[in-house]
C-alpha positions as CSV (number, residue, x, y, z in Angstrom):
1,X,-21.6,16.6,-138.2
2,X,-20.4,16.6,-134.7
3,X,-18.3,19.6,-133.7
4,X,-14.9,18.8,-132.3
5,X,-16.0,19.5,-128.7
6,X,-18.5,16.8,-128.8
7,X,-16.5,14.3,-129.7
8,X,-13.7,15.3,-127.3
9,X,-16.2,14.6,-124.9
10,X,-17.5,11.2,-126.9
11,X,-13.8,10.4,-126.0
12,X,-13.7,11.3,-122.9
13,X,-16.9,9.0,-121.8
14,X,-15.5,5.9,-123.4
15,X,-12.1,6.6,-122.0
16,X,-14.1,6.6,-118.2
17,X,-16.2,3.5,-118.9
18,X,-13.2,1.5,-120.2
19,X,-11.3,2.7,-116.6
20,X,-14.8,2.0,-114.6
21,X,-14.8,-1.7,-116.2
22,X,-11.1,-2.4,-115.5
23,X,-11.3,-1.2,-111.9
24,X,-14.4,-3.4,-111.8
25,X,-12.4,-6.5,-113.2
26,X,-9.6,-5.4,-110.6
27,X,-11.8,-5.8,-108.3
28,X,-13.5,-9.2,-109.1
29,X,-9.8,-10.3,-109.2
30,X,-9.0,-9.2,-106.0
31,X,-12.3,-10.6,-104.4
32,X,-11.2,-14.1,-105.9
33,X,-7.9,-14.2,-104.5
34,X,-9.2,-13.4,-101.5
35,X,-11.5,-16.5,-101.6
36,X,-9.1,-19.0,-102.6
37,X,-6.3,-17.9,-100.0
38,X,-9.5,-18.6,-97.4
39,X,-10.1,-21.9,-99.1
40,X,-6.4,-23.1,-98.6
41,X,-6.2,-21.6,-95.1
42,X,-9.3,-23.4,-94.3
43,X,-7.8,-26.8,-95.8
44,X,-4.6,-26.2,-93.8
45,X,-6.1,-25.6,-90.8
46,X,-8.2,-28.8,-91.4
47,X,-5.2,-31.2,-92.5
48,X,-3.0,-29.7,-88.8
49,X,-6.4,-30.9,-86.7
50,X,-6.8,-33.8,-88.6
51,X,-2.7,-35.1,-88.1
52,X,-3.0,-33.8,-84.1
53,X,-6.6,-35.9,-83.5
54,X,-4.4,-38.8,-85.5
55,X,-1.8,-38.8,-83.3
56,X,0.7,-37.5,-86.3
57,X,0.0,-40.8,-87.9
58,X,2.4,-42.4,-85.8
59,X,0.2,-45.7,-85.3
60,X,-2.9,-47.3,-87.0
61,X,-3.7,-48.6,-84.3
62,X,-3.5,-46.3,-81.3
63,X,-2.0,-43.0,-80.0
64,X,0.6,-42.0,-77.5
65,X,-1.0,-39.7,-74.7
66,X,-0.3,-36.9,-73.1
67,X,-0.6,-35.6,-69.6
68,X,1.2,-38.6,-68.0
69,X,1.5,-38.4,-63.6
70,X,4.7,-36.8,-62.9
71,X,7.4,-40.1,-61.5
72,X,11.0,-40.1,-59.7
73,X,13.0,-43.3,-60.2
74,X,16.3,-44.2,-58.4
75,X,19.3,-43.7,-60.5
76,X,20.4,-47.2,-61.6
77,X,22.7,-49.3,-59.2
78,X,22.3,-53.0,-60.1
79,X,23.2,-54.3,-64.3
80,X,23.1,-57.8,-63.5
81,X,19.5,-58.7,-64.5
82,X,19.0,-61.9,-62.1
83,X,20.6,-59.9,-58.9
84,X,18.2,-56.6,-60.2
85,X,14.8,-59.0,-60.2
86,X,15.7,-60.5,-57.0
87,X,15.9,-58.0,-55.4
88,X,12.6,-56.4,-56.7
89,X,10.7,-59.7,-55.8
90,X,10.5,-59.7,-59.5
91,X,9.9,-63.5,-61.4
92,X,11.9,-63.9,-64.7
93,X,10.4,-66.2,-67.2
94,X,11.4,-67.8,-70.5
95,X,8.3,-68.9,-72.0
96,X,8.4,-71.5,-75.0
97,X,7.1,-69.8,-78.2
98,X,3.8,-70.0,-78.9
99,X,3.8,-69.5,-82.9
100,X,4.7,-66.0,-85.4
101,X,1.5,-66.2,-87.6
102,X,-0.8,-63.0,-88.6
103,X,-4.1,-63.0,-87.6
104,X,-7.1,-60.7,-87.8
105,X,-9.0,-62.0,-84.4
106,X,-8.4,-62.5,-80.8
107,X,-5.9,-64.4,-79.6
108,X,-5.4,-66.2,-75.9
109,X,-1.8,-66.4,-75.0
110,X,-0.4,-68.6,-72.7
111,X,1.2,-66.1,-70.6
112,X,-0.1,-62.9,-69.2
113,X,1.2,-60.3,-70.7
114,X,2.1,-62.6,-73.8
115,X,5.8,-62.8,-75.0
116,X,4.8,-64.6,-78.4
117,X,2.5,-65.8,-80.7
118,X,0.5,-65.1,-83.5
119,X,-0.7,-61.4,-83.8
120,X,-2.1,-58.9,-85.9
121,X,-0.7,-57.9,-89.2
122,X,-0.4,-54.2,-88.1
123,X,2.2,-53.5,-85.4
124,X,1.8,-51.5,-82.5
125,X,4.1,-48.5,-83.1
126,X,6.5,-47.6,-80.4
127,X,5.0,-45.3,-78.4
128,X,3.9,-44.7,-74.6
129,X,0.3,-45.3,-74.6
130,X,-1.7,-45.0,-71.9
131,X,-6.0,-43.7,-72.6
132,X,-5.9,-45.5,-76.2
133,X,-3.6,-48.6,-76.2
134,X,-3.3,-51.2,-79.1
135,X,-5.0,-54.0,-79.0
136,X,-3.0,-57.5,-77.7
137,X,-3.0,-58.7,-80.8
138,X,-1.6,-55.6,-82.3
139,X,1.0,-55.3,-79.4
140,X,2.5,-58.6,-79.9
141,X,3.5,-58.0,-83.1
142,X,6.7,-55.7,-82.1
143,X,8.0,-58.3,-79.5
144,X,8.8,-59.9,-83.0
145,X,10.9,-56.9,-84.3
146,X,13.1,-56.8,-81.2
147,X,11.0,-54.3,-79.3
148,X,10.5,-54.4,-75.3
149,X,7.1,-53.5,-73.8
150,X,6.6,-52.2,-70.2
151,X,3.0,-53.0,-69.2
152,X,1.5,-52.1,-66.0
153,X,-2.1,-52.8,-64.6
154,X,-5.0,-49.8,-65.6
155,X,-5.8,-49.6,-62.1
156,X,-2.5,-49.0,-60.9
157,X,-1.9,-46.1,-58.5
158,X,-0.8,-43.2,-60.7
159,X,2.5,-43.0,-58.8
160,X,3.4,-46.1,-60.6
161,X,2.3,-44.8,-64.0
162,X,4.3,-42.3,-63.4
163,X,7.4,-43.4,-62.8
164,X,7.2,-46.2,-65.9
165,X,6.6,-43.3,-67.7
166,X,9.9,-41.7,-66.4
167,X,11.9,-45.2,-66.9
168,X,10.2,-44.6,-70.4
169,X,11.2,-41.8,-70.9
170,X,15.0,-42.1,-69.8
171,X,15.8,-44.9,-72.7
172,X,12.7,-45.1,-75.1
173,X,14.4,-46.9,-78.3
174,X,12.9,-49.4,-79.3
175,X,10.7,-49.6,-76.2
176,X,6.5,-50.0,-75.8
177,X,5.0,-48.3,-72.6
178,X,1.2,-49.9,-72.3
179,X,-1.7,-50.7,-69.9
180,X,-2.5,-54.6,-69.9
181,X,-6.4,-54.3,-70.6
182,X,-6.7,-58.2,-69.8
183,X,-6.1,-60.0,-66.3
184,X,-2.3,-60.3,-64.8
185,X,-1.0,-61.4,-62.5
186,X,1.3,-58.6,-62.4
187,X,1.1,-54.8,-61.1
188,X,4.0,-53.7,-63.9
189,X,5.6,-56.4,-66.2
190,X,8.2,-56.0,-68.9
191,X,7.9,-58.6,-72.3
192,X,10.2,-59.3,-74.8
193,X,10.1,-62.4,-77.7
194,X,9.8,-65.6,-75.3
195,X,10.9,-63.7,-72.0
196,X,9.0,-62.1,-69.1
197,X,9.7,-60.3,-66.0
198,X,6.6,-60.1,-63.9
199,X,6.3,-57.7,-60.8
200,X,3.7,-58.1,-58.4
201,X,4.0,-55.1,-56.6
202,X,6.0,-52.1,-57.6
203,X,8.9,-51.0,-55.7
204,X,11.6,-48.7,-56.2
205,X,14.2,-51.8,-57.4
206,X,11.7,-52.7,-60.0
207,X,13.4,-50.0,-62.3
208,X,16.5,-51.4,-62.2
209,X,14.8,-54.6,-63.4
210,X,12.9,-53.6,-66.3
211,X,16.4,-51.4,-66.8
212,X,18.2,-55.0,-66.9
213,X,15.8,-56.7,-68.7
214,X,15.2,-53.9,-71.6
215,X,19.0,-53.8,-72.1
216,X,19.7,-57.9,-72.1
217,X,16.7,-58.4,-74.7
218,X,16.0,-55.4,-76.9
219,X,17.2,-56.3,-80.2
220,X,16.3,-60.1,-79.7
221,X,13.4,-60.9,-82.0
222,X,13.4,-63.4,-84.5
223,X,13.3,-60.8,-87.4
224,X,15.5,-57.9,-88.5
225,X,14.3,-54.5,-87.3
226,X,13.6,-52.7,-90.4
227,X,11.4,-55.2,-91.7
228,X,7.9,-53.9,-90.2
229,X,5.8,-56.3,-91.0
């Protein structure tokens, strides 16, 4: 029969091993948390890159840019749209419609930049684009919803860039800032549904123009606002 000593210290073993395997399950516990937090940081981190190389899914079919030239426009002076385009050597158009239909293909408008027509399904979202515009197609689409679109030649100097960006930037609702990637016959041109103002060369009246012109048409398309598509 064991004395009394040797089971104290039978005891006394089992007691450590049970402590030794529960600090060892502690541990394994700990070690696992410690993986899972990395896996959701990891994720996180993932999901922020992939929303900041998407642009914040703000548009399926292009992203705003950054890093626009700096600009300076004139504070406004002239409201009266005819006067304002006038004076800015400015022509002001009214083309007929040329159709509202969705399309998935390319599309040659009648006017350059086009003011109607059909268009692509997905719209353009209102943005100021500049590296990665929309297509034509896509851009169209928004002329339809009331929106106005400043477009300007991708050569232009970047002065001019920069202060469309500015007049952008000054009253963006509802507006569309946008290189031209076909020919015009236009440095900077503003479009709305069935009306044009085309500049030729930019000056420092053309603001007041596309100013004019943004105010007297946003809000004119053929269908309400809210419904996108």
């Amino acid at each position: 029969m064991a004395s009394r000593k040797e089971q104290k210290e039978r005891l006394r073993q089992e007691r450590m091993q049970r402590e030794q395997e529960a600090a060892a399950a502690a541990a394994r516990r700990k070690r696992m948390g410690y993986g899972v937090a990395g896996v959701l940081v990891a994720a996180v981190v993932i999901a922020v890159a992939a929303i900041a190389l998407a642009g914040g899914g703000s548009s399926s079919t292009g992203t705003s840019d950054s890093g626009w030239p700096s600009g300076s426009i004139p504070k406004r002076k002239e409201t009266d749209l005819v006067a304002a385009a006038k004076a800015a050597g400015c022509v002001l158009q009214h083309p007929a419609m040329e159709g509202r239909t969705h399309v998935t293909g390319h599309v040659n408008y009648k006017t350059a930049p086009p003011t109607s027509g059909p268009h692509n399904p997905v719209r353009a979202h209102d943005a100021a684009y500049r590296s990665n515009p929309p297509g034509v197609e896509h851009l169209v689409h928004p002329l339809e919803h009331g929106r106005v679109i400043y477009w300007f030649k991708p050569n232009a100097p970047l002065p001019v860039i920069g202060d469309l960006k500015k007049l952008y930037d000054e009253d963006n609702k509802l507006v569309i800032l946008t290189p031209y990637v076909r020919p015009m016959p236009y440095q900077v041109a503003a479009t709305a549904w069935t009306q044009l103002l085309g500049c030729p060369t930019y000056n420092d009246r053309v603001p007041d123009a596309m100013r004019d012109f943004r105010d007297q048409y946003r809000l004119k398309g053929p269908e309400y606002i809210p419904n996108a598509e």
